[in-house]
N, C-alpha and C positions, 0 to 999 in steps of 0.2 A: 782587192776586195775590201779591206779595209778600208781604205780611204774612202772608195763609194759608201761603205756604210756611214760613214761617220759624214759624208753631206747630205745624206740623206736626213742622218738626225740632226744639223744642222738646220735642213728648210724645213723639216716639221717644227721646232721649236721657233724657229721663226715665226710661222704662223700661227704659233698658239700664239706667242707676245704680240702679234699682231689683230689676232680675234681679240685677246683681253681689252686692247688698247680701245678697240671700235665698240667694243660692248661700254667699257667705262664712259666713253665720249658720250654715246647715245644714252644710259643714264643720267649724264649729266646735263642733258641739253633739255631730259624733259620733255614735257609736254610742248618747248617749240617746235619738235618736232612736228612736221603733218605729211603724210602720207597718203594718193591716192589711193583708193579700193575698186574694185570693177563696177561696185554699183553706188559708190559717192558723189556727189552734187559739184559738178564740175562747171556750171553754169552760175552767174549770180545777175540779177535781174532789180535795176534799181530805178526805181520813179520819181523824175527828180519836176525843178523846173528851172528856167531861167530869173538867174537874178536881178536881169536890168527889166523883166516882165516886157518883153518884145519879142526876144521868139519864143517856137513854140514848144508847147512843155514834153518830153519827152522820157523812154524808157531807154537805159543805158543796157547796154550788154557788156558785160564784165567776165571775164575770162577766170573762173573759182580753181580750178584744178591746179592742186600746190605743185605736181610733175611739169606744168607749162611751163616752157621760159617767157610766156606774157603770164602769168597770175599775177593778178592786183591789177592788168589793165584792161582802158576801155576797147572792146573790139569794134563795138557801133552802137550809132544811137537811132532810136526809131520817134521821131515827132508825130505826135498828133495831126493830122491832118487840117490844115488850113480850112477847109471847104466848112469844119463843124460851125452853127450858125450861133450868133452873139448879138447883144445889142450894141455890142461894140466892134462889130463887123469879125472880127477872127475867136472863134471860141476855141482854137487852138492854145491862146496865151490866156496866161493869168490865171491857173485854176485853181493855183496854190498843189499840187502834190502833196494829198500826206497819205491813206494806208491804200496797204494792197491786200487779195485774195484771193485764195486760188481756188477751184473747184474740187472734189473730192476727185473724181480720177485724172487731174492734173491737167488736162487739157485748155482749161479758159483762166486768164486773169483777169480778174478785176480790179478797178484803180479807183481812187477817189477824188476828187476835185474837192478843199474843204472850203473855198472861197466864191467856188464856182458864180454861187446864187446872186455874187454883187455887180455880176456882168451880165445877167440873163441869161447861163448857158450851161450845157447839160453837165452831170454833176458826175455820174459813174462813166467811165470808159472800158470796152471789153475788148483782149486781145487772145488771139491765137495763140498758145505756146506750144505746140504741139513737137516745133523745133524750138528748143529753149534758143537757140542764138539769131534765128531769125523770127521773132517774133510781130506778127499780123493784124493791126486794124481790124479788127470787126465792126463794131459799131459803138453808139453812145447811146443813154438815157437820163431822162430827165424827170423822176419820178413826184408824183402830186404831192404838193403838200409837205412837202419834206425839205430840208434844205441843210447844210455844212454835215458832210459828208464824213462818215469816220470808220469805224472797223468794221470787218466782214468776218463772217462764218460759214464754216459749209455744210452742208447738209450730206448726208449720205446717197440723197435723193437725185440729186446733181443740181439742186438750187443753193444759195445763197441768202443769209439774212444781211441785212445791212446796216448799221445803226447811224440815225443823223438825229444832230443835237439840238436842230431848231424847226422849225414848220415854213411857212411860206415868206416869213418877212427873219429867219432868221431869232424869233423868240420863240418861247415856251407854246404849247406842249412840242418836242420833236417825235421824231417817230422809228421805228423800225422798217425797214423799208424789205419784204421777202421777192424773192427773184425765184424762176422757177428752172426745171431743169432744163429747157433750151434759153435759160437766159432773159426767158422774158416775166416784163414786169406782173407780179400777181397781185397784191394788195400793199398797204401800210398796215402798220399795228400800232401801239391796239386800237381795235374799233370798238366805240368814240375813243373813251378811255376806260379802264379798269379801276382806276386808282388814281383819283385827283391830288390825296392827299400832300405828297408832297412834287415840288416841282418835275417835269419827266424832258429832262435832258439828256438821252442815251448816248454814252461814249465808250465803254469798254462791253463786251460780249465774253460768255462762253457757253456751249452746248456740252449735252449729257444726252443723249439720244436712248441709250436704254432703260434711264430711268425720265426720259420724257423731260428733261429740267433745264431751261433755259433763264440766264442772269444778264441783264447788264445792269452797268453802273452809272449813277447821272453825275454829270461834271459840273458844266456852267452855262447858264444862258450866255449863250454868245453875241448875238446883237449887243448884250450890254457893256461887252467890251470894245463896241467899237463910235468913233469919236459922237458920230450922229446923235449915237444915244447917251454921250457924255463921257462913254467910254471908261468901265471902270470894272477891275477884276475882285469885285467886291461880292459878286453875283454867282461865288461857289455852291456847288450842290454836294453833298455827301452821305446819299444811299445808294442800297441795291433793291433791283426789283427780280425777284422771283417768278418763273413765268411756268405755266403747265404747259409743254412745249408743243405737246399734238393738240390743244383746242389752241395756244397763241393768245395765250389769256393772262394779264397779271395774277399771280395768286397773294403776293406778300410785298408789303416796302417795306425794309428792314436801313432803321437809319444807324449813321456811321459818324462813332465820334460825338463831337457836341453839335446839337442842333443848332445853339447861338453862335457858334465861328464853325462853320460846315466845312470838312476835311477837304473837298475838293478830291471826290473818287473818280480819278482818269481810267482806271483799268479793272478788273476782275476775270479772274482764273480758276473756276473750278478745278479741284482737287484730284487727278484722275485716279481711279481704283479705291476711291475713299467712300467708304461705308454709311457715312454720317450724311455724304453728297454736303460736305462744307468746300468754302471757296476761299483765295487772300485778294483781297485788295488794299491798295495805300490809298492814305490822305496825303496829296499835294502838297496843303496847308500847312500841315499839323504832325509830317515825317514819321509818321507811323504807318507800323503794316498789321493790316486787321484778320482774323482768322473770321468769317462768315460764317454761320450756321442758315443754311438755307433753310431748314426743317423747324428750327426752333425760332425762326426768326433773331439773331441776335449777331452783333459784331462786335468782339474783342481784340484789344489790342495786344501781339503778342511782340512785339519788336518797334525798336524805337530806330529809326535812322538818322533823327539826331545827333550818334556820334560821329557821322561823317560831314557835319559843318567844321565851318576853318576857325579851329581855338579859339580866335578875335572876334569871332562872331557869332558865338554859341546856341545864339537865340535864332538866326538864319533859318527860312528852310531851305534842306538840300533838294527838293520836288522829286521826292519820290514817283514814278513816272510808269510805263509798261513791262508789263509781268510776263515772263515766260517760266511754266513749269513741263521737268520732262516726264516721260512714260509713267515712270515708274512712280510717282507725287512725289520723290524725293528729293530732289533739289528745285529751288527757286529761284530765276534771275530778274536781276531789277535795273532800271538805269536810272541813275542818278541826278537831273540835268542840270541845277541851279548853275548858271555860267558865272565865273569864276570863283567858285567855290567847291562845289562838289566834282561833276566830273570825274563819276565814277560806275561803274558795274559790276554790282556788288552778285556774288554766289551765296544764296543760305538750305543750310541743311535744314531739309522740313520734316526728316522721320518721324518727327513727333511735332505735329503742327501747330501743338497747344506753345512750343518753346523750342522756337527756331533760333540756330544760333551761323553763325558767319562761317560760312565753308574758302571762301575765297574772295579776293576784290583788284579789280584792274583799275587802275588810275588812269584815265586818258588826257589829263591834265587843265592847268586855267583856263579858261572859257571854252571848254572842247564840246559841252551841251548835248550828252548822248542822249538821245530819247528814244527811235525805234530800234525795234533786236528783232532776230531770227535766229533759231536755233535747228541746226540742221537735222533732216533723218537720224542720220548715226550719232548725235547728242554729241560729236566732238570737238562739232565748232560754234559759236555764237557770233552774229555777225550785227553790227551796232551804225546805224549812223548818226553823223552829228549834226541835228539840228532841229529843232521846236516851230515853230510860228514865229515871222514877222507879217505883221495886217498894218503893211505899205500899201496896199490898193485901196481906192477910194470907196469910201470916204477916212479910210484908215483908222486906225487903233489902237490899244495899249500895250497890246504883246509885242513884246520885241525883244525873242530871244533865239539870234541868230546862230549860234554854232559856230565852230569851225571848220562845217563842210566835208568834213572826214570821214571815211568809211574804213572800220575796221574790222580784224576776226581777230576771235579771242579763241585758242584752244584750250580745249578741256580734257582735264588728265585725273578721274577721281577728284579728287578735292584740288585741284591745282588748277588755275585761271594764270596763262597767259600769252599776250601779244605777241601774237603774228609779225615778225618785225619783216616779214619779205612783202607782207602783201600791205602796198602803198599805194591809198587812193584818195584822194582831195580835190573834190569836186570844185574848189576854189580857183584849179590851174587847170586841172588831166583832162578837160572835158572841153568840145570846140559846142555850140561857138564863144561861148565864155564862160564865166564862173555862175555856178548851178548850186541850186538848195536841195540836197536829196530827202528822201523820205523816208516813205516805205520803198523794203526789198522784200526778196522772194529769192533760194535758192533751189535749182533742179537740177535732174542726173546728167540729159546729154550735153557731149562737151562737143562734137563736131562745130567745125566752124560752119 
């Protein structure tokens, strides 16, 4: 009797030393940990294109669920269908891939072509996701008037706003392009225009639907960066336009920065749950990030990203780039993309908006060029890929900032950002039929194959 007792106290002590041991490990490992949940986004949806611009551009299926033994790879890719009609016989190729959007109950994606207009060929593409892994063709549009393609919003309505940064040839004014809830096209905005004053190149969006308040931000006439017109990124914009959401009417330009070197505002992010209905946006140019007062009309600078230029090059900008803020307005992500210098994704605590300070920062290293993000439902992953514009298509252009084709996730743990080092995808090799530019993605729940 003895003896049994005394093994018995032997294998419970055992496994206490051995819970201690597994509890320490998992504290120490952190935030790499990632765990599926029953209702987490185990699907990951990426819109890329081909980089020799010969076939056709397509949507990756990527396998999210960190439990797979495939997470981080491609399961399939679904092309554009050849049939779509071009002046260059296949409007499948060349559309340039950059954002995506999804519908409020999840059901439709929409994709952007942002080069589409130099082929003659339609510019929005809408798919099925209904099964996130086999996703479906539905059709294309090719909306008046509008042209280079950029972010999407949804409405609760089941339409879509869509912001493009040039008009028919590609210059000033662009437009807002609204979509309705079966998808189909309803107008452009604004009609003529609201606000001449200053240039209206819309690039970055965000909606406020109960207080009726909708923002984008103007970036750059794009025609002027491309060779025909002499090509030259000289042609920054740096305001936001304030809009009454239920008439679709500008109400305010509130400019950003100095009017004589214009910050180059790519993005803007209304504040969610914020009282004031303020917003951030950065200057491109000028590596600051502005705190927006929609109400009082005024943009202040509350953070400088300056300090993440490389020592030797102090004066550099790092391009500050797309904003994601979560639920709660308290933290902000930004990506960093200036290639070979910045190459970062940086986390700021914004409780106090007026004086945001650095919550966290992932390095993805020299020329890695992260520009779009996704942050998932459950706020615990940030998914980043890497790569900006090159305008190789004819008649081509001055951008040319390539990436390194990489798509990463970044876990979030409270104040703590970091790298996924299991989920490994580089669209330079993992992808047939060759090496691919990703863009925008999109993450959703079902994981069946």
């Amino acid at each position: 009797m003895m003896r049994r007792t005394l093994t018995h106290a032997h294998v419970s002590l055992r496994r206490l030393v051995l819970g201690v041991l597994m509890a320490s490990l998992l504290v120490s490992v952190g935030p790499h940990v990632v765990r599926a949940g029953a209702e987490d986004e185990q699907t990951l949806l990426v819109w890329a294109g081909d980089q020799a611009r010969v076939a056709p551009d397509f949507v990756a299926v990527v396998d999210f669920d960190p439990d797979s033994p495939h997470y981080g790879k491609v399961l399939r890719t679904v092309p554009l269908p050849s049939s779509l009609p071009s002046s260059f016989g296949n409007g499948a190729v060349g559309n340039e891939p950059h954002h995506v959007g999804l519908t409020h109950d999840g059901r439709t994606l929409a994709l952007g072509g942002l080069l589409s207009f130099l082929r003659g060929q339609a510019q929005v593409f809408f798919f099925d996701v209904t099964k996130p892994r086999h996703p479906q063709f539905l059709r294309a549009d090719n909306p008046p008037d509008s042209s280079i393609a950029d972010e999407f919003a949804a409405l609760s309505t089941g339409g879509l706003l869509a912001t493009f940064m040039g008009g028919p040839t590609g210059a000033h004014p662009g437009r807002v392009v609204e979509y309705g809830a079966n998808l189909q096209f309803v107008r452009t905005l604004p009609t003529p225009t609201d606000d001449d004053t200053q240039p209206f190149n819309p690039h970055g969006i965000s909606i406020d639907e109960a207080h009726t308040l909708l923002v984008t931000s103007e970036f750059i006439c794009p025609a002027a960066t491309l060779h025909v017109h002499g090509g030259d990124t000289a042609h920054l914009n740096g305001s936001i336009r304030a809009w009454a959401l239920a008439e679709r009417t500008i109400t305010r330009t509130i400019v950003v920065g100095d009017p004589a070197n214009p910050a180059g505002t790519i993005d803007v992010k209304l504040i969610p749950g914020d009282t004031q209905l303020r917003a951030f946006t950065a200057g491109m140019a000028d590596n600051q990030l502005y705190l927006v007062d929609t109400q009082q009309g005024t943009a202040t600078s509350v953070f400088d990203f300056g300090i993440y230029a490389v020592p030797l090059v102090p004066s550099a900008p790092v391009w500050p780039q797309l904003l994601r803020i979560n639920t709660q307005g308290t933290r902000l992500f930004i990506t960093l993309n200036y290639a070979g210098q910045a190459g970062k994704v940086v986390m700021l605590d914004i409780t106090d908006p007026v004086h945001p300070v650095e919550a966290g920062v992932v390095d993805l290293g020299t020329n890695s060029g992260p520009h779009y993000l996704r942050l998932t439902r459950d706020e615990k992953r940030l998914v980043v890929s890497d790569y900006f514009l090159v305008e190789d298509l004819a008649p081509g252009g001055v951008v040319h900032a390539e990436g390194d084709h990489k798509i990463h996730v970044i876990s979030i743990d409270g104040d703590q950002l970091a790298l996924d080092r299991r989920f490994k995808l580089d669209l330079s090799h993992d992808i047939s039929p060759g090496p691919a530019r990703p863009h925008g993605l999109i993450t959703l729940q079902a994981g069946a194959n």
